[in-house]
N, C-alpha and C positions, 0 to 999 in steps of 0.2 A: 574347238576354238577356245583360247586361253585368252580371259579377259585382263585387260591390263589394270592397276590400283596406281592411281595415283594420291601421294599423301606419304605420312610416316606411319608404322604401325605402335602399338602401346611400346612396345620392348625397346624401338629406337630410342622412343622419346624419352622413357626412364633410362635409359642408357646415359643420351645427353643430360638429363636433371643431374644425375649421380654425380657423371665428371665435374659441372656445374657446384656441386658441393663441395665438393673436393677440394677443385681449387678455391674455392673461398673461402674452405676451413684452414686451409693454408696461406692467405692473405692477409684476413683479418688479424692474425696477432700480432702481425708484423705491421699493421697499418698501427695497429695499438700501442706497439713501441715506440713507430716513431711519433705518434701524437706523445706522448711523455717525451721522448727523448726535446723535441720544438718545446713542449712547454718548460722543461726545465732550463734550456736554454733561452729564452725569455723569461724565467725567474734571474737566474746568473747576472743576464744583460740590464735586466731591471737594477741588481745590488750596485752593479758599476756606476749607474746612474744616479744611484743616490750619494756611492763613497762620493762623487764628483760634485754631486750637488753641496753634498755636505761641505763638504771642504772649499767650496764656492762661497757656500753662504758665510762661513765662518770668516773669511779673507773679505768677506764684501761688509758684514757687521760685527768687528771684533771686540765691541763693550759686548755685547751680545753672548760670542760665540756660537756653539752649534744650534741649530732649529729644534725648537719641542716638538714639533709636532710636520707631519706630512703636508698637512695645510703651509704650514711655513714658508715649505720648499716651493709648493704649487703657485700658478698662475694669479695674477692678477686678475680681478672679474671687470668686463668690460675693457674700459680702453685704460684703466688706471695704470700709475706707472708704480712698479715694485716699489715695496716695503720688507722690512724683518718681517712683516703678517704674511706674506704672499711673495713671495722673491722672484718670482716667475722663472723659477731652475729645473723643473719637473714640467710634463704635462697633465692633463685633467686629472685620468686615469691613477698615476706614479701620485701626486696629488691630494688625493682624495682622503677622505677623515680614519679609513678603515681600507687601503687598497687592493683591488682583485688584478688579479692581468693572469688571463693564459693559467688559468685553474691555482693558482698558487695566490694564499693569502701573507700578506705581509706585516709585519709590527715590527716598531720601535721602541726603543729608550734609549733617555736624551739624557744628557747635563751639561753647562756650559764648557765643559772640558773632554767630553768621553761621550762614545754614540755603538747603539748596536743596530742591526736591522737584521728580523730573521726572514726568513720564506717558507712557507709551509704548503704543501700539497693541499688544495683544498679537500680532494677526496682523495687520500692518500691508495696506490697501489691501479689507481686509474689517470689522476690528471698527473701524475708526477710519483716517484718514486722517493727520491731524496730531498731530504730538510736541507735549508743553506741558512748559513749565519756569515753578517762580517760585521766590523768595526772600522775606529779610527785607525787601523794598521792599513787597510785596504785589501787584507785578504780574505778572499771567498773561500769558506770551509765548509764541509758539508755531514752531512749521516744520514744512515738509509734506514735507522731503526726510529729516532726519536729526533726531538729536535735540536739543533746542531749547536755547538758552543764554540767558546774557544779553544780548546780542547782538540776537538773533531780535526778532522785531515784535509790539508788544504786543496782545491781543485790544481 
């Protein structure tokens, strides 16, 4: 009489593990593209929002012109009503004195007549791939080795 086994044996189980790697070796860098591909398209959508800001604030305070600083753009604290200080055209985030969103850090320079904003991968070749620059033209341009100019190719 032949006893019956119920269960799997070692060899099934490593079987399963194996395919189990397999396919996740084959998932994961795809999962990793598209986390860079979301985050650079949230740096992009970010740049729009500032050409618009900008060009908002500049139409709303024009002894002024453009904003110096991120802060400018950003909300009011509390229930106060905008100023040139706080224009309430950005939120917190877009905002802020040194801005992050979606792996990608940002900076400016200002002058009453002329504006740049770059975007940089915070950890370049992980959160994002390509550098993005624009101006008061409104065009998003980019570069995948350094960081972007006017120069660089437009999206």
């Amino acid at each position: 009489m032949q006893r019956k086994q119920k269960g799997f044996t070692l060899i099934e189980l490593l079987i399963v593990v194996a395919i189990i790697l397999i396919i996740a070796a084959i998932a994961i860098p795809n999962l990793l593209r598209s986390r860079m591909a979301a985050n650079e398209a949230s740096a992009v959508g970010a740049l729009r929002t500032y050409n618009t800001a900008m060009i908002t604030y500049s139409s709303t305070y024009p002894s002024i012109g453009f904003a110096a600083a991120f802060t400018n753009l950003g909300p009011p604290s509390g229930t106060a009503t905008p100023t040139s200080t706080s224009a309430g055209l950005v939120d917190n985030v877009l905002g802020a004195a040194s801005p992050v969103k979606a792996g990608y850090n940002f900076t400016m320079t200002s002058s009453t007549s002329a504006y740049t904003f770059n975007g940089a991968p915070a950890t370049p070749g992980s959160t994002g791939i390509r550098y993005f620059y624009t101006d008061q033209s409104g065009v998003i341009r980019y570069n995948t080795t350094a960081a972007a100019g006017s120069g660089d190719s437009p999206l």
